[in-house]
Each structure stands twice: as structure tokens, then as C-alpha cells.
C-alpha positions in Angstrom: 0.0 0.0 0.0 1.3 3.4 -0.8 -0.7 5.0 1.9 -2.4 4.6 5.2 -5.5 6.6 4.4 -7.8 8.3 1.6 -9.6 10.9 2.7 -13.2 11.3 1.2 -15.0 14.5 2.0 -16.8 17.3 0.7 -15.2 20.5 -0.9 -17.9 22.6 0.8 -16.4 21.2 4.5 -12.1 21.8 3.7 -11.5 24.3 6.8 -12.9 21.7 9.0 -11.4 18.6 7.2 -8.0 20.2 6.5 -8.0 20.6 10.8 -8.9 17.4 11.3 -6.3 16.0 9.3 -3.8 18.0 10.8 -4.5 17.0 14.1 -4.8 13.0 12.9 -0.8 14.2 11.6 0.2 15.5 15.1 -0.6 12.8 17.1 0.4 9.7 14.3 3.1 12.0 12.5 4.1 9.2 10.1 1.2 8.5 8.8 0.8 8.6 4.9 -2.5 9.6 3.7 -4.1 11.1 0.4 -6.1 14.2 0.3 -6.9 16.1 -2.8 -7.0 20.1 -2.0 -9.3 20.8 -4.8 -12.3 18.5 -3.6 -12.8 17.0 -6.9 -16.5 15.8 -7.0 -17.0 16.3 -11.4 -15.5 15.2 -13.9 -14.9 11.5 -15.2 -11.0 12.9 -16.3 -10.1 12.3 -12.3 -11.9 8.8 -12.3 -9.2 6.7 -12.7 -7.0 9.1 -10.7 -9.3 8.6 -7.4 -10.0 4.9 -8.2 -6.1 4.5 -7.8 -5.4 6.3 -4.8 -7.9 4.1 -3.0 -6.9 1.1 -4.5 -3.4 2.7 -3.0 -4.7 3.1 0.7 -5.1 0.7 3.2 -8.4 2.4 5.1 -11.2 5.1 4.1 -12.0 8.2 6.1 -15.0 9.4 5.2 -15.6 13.3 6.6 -19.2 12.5 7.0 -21.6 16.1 7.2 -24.7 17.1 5.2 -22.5 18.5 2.2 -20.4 14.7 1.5 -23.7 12.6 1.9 -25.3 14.6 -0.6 -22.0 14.8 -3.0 -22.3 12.2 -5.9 -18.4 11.8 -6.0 -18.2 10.9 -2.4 -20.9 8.7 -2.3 -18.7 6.4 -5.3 -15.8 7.1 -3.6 -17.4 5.0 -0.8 -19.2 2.9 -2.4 -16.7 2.0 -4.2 -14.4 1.5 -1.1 -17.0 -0.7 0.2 -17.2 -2.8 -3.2 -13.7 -3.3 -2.8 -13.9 -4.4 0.7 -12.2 -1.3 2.4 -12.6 -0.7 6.0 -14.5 3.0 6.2 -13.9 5.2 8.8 -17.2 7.6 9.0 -16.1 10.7 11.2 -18.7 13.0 11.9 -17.8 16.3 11.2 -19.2 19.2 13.8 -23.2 19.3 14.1 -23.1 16.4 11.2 -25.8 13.6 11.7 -26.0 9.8 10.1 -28.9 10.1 7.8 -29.9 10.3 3.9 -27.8 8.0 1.6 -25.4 6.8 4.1 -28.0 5.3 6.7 -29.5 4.4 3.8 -26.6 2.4 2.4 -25.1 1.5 5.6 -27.2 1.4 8.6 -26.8 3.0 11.8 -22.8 1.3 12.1 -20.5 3.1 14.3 -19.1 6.5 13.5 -16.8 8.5 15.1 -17.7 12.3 16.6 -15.2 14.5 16.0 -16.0 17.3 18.4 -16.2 14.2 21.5 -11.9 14.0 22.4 -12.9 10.3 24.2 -13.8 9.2 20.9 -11.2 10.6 19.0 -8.7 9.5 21.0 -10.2 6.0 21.2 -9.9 6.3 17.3 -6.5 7.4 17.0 -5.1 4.4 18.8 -7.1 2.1 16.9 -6.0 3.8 13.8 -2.3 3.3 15.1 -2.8 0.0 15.8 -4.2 -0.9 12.4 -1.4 1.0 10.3 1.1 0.1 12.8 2.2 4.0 12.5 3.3 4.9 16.5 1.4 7.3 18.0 2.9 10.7 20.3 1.2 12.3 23.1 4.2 14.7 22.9 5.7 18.3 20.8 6.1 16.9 17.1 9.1 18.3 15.0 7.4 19.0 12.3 11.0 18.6 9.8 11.3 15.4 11.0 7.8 14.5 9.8 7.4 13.1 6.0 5.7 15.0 3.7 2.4 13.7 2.9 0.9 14.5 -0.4 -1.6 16.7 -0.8 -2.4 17.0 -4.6 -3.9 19.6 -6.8 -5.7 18.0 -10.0 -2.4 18.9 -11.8 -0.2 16.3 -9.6 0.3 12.4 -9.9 0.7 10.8 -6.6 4.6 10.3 -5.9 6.0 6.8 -5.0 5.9 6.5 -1.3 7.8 3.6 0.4 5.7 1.8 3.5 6.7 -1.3 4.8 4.9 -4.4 4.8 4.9 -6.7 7.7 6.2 -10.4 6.8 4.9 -13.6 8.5 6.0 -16.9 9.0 3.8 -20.1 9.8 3.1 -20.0 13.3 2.9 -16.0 13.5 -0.6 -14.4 15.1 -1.8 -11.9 12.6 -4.1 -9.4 13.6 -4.7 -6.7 10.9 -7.1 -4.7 12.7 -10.1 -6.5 11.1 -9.3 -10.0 11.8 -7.2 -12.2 13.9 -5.8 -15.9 13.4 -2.7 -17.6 13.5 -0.6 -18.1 10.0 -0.8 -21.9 8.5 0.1 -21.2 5.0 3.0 -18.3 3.7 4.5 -16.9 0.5 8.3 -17.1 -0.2 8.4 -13.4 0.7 6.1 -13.9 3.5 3.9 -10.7 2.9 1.0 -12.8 1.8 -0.3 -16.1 3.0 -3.7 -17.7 5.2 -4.5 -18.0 8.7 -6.9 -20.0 10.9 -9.6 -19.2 13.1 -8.6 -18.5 17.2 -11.7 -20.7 17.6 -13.4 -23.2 16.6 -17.6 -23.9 16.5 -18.7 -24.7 20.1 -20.5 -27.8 19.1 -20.7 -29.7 16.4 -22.2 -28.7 12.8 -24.0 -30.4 10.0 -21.8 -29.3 6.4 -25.6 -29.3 5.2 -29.1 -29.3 7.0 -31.5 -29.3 4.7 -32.7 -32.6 3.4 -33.4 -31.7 -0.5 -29.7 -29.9 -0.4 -28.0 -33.4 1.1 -29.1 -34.5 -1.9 -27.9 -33.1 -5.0 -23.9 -31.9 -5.4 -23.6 -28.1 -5.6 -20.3 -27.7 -7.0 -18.1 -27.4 -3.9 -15.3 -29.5 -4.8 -12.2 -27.3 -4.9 -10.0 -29.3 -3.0 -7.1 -26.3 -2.7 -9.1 -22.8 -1.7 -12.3 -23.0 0.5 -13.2 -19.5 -0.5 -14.2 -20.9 -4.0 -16.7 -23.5 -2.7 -18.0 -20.9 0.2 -19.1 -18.7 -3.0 -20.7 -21.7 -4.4 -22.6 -21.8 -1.0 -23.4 -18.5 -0.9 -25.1 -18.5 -4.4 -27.6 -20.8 -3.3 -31.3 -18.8 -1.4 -31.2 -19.8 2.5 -27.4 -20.7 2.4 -26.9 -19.6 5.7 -29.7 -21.5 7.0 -29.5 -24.7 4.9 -25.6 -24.8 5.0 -24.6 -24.4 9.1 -20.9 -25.1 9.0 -20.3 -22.6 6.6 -22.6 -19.9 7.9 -20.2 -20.6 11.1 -17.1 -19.1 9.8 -18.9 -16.5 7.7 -20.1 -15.2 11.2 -16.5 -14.3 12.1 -16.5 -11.7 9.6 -15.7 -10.8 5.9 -13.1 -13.1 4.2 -13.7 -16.4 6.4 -14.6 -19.7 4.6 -14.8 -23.2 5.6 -11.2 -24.5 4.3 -11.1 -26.7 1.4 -9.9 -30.2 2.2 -6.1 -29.8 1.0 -5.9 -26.8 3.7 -7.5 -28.7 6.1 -5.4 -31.3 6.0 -2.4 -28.6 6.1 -2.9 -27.3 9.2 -4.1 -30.4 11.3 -1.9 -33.3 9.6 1.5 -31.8 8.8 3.0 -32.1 12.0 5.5 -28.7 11.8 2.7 -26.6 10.3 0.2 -28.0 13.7 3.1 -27.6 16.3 3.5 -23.9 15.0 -0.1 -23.4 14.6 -1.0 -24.6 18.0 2.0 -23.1 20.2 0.2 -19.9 19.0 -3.0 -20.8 19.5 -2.1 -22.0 23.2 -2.0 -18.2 24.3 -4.2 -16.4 21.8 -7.1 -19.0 21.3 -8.0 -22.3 21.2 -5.8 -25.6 20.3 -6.3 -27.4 18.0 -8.0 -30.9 19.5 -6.1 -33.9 19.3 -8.9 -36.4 18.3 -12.4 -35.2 17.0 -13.2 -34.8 13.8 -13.1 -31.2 11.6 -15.5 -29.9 8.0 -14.0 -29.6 5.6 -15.5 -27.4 2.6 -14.8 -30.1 0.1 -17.8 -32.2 -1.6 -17.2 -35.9 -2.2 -19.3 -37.6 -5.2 -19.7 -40.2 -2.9 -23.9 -40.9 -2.7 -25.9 -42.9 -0.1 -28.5 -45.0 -1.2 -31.0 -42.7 0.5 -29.6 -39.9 -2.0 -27.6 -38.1 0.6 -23.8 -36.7 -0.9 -21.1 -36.7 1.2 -18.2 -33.9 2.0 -14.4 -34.9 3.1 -13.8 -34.1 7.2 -10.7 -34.7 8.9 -10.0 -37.4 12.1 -8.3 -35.8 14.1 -7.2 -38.9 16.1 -6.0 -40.8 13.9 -4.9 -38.7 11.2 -7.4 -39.9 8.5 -9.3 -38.2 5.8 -12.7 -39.4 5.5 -15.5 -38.2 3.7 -19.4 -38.9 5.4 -22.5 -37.8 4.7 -23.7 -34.1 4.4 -26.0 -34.5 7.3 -23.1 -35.5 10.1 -22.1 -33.3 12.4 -18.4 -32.5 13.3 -16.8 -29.3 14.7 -15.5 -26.3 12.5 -12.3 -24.0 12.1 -12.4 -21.2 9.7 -9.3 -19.7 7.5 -8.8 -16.6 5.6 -6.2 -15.4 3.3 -4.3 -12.2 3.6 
């Protein structure tokens, strides 16, 4: 990511946006943002332009007052933010209220008052957390501080250098959104999959409605769970009719039931489960040593009574097995970042 944040607001609100901003920069002075001067809200010329920056930043700040709700740019700056599965910060500016398009659009979620110190404080810690940029109670030396970019429509962003964090298996990863332990890593480590810190409660049916045990729905990626969760998803009722996978998508966006091959990843390779579950010994919940674990996967296996079957892990004895939709077994989500 090139920057931390992209700053949506309204033209019509700059004074107040252009403080707030500033005094997000004195108490997180590293913190790279984008933040057009101009307020562009016309002209399809800067489409691409704003599309890139927040592709470019890692969260949304939304200056939230009458004037943004009612801009059309804003409202596809954050809708597209949304669409691309952005984490939106809605900061109310003075006397703003939620209402109109956004309550529409979003509901009555969480927003943050500017004018209420407790809050913004609470949100400045949070937002140091997430972009891992430290945050000073103290004087700031403002030479010391990089220059953030604040562009005119004239200017192309510059090429600014942040740091990614690298993992290894065994890692806890906690993004500011979600939180696992890393099973899976790329060579370079920036990019890999984690699993749940928990695991269902008791155990799940992979499928609980009798007409859906019954026919194959194209689950059987055996390598990425996320593609047979969208298969899930696609059919009416999923959440209802499919309980193991309505399980990890209750954890938040980005969880899916794992596909078999990851399944068997993080509970039969032997380094991988160490790793995993020395983690998971202080941040969650271990891994069990017997019992038996979902896995996304469908099996063209078919009762005689019609039912299909999906693969599952044994725990105890380190077998995969594949059973009928209709059995229950425990869960453990996984999600890729």
C-alpha cells in the first residue's frame, strides 16, 4: 500500500477537514494519507486518478456532514471502497448527523464524533494500531515529519515507500479486522492464510437441509475453501440450509470453511500444527487432538437414501474421510491475507 489513508470528503467542508487531518498528523506523525486540495467531485478525467489512490490506501476516512452525503463523488468514492472491501472510517464532522444516503446504504454502524476527544482518541489508537504507524502524546518536529501529499488535479501521486509486515507459519496476525494464526506463507512472506482462534462450540451439519443433502452443488475445490463458500453462498437460504459454513462466515468478511487440502495442512502436517498450535495455546483455542473437523470439500460419494457426502478430517488418527452431508463434526475457519 502506498498510503495509510484516503480521505473522502466534501469541498464545501475543507477548513474543518483540512483541521482534522492536521490533528490526525500530530498525534500519528508518520502516517501517509491522500487528500486532494481541490475536492474534486465532477469530472470522469479524475476517475481513474481517485479509483487508484484508494486502491493505493489501506483504510477510508469518510468526513461524514450534510454537504459529503449529498456529493455524488463521495458517495462512489465510498461505495466503491465498500465494493472493494475497504474498512470505512465515517467521522462525523461538527453538528453532522448519520442520515440520507449513508443510513441508507449503511445502517446506523458506528461513527466516530469528531467534536467528542474520548472518541477521537479511542480512534487514533485504533487507527495506530491498524497501520502500525506509532502514536505521540508529545511536541512533534514537524522537519522530522514526512511530507504527505496533498495534490492539486495537476499532480500524480509520488511513489511512497511503506513497509509491509512479513509472516511466517506460526505468526498471530491481527490486521485490525481479523485475527488468526498463520498456517500457510508466500516465499516473501507478505501474503499467506491464517486460521480461526476458535473453533464452533459444538458440532455442525456441512448441510441441514434434506433436499440440499441431496444433490452436489459444485463445492469441490480441494485447494481454496473461498471458492466453494461462493458456491454456497449463491444458493437462497445458504446460511440457513448450510450451518458449518454460515459458522465461519459469522466471524467476519473473508472467512470460509477451508477446502480439504488446507484442512489437512494445518491439522496433519506435523510442523505446520506444532506452529499453529503453540500460537494458539495463548491467543485462542488448540487445535484438538482427536475429533473430527469440515472440511469445505464435496465428495461424489452418494448414499443410497440420496444423501452426498463432503471430506472431514479425524483428528485422532490422522485420516481423511468423507461422510455424509447430514453428520455433524466441529469447524475452524481460514482466511487469506
Amino acid at each position: 500500500m502506498k498510503y495509510d489513508v484516503f480521505i473522502s470528503y466534501s469541498r464545501k467542508d475543507f477548513d474543518e477537514v483540512k483541521q482534522l487531518i492536521d490533528s490526525i498528523k500530530q498525534r500519528i506523525p508518520t502516517l501517509s494519507y491522500w487528500f486532494d486540495l481541490t475536492g474534486i467531485e465532477s469530472g470522469d478525467e479524475f476517475e481513474d486518478k481517485i479509483i487508484s489512490a484508494i486502491d493505493d490506501s489501506a483504510y477510508m476516512i469518510f468526513a461524514l456532514s450534510d454537504n459529503s452525503i449529498q456529493s455524488d463523488w463521495t458517495k462512489d468514492e465510498v461505495t466503491y471502497a465498500k465494493n472493494t472491501d475497504k474498512k470505512v472510517i465515517p467521522i462525523l464532522l461538527k453538528g453532522a448527523k448519520l442520515k440520507g444516503w449513508f443510513l441508507f446504504k449503511f445502517g446506523r454502524i458506528d461513527c466516530i464524533d469528531s467534536t467528542d476527544y474520548r472518541q477521537m482518541d479511542k480512534f487514533l489508537e485504533n487507527l495506530s494500531n491498524w497501520t502500525g504507524k506509532a502514536l505521540t502524546s508529545g511536541e512533534i518536529n514537524h522537519n522530522e515529519i514526512d511530507k504527505v501529499e496533498e495534490i492539486s488535479t495537476n499532480s500524480t501521486p509520488p511513489q511512497i515507500s511503506v513497509p509491509v509486515k512479513t509472516y511466517k507459519v506460526g505468526d498471530y496476525y491481527d490486521d485490525g479486522k481479523k485475527q488468526g494464526v498463520v498456517f500457510e506463507v508466500s516465499a516473501d512472506g507478505k501474503h499467506g492464510k491464517i486460521i480461526s482462534l476458535t473453533e464452533s462450540s459444538e458440532k455442525l451439519k456441512w448441510s441441514s437441509d434434506s433436499e440440499e443433502q441431496k444433490r452436489l452443488i459444485g463445492a469441490d475445490d480441494k485447494m481454496n475453501g473461498a471458492n466453494n463458500m461462493a458456491k454456497v453462498k449463491s444458493i437462497a437460504g445458504w446460511s440457513e440450509k448450510y450451518p458449518a459454513f454460515a459458522w465461519c462466515a459469522n466471524l467476519g468478511e473473508g472467512w470460509y470453511l477451508p477446502a480439504i487440502d488446507e484442512l489437512k495442512l494445518f491439522t496433519l502436517n506435523d510442523e505446520v500444527y506444532d506452529a499453529v498450535n503453540r500460537t494458539l495455546a495463548t491467543k485462542g483455542k488448540k487445535l484438538a487432538e482427536y475429533g473430527t473437523i469440515w472440511s469445505s470439500t464435496e465428495c461424489n460419494y452418494k448414499y443410497p437414501n440420496g444423501e452426498f457426502c463432503a471430506w472431514f478430517v479425524g483428528m485422532g488418527n490422522g485420516d481423511t474421510f468423507s461422510l455424509g452431508k447430514s453428520s455433524i463434526y466441529y469447524v475452524r475457519a481460514v482466511s487469506a491475507f
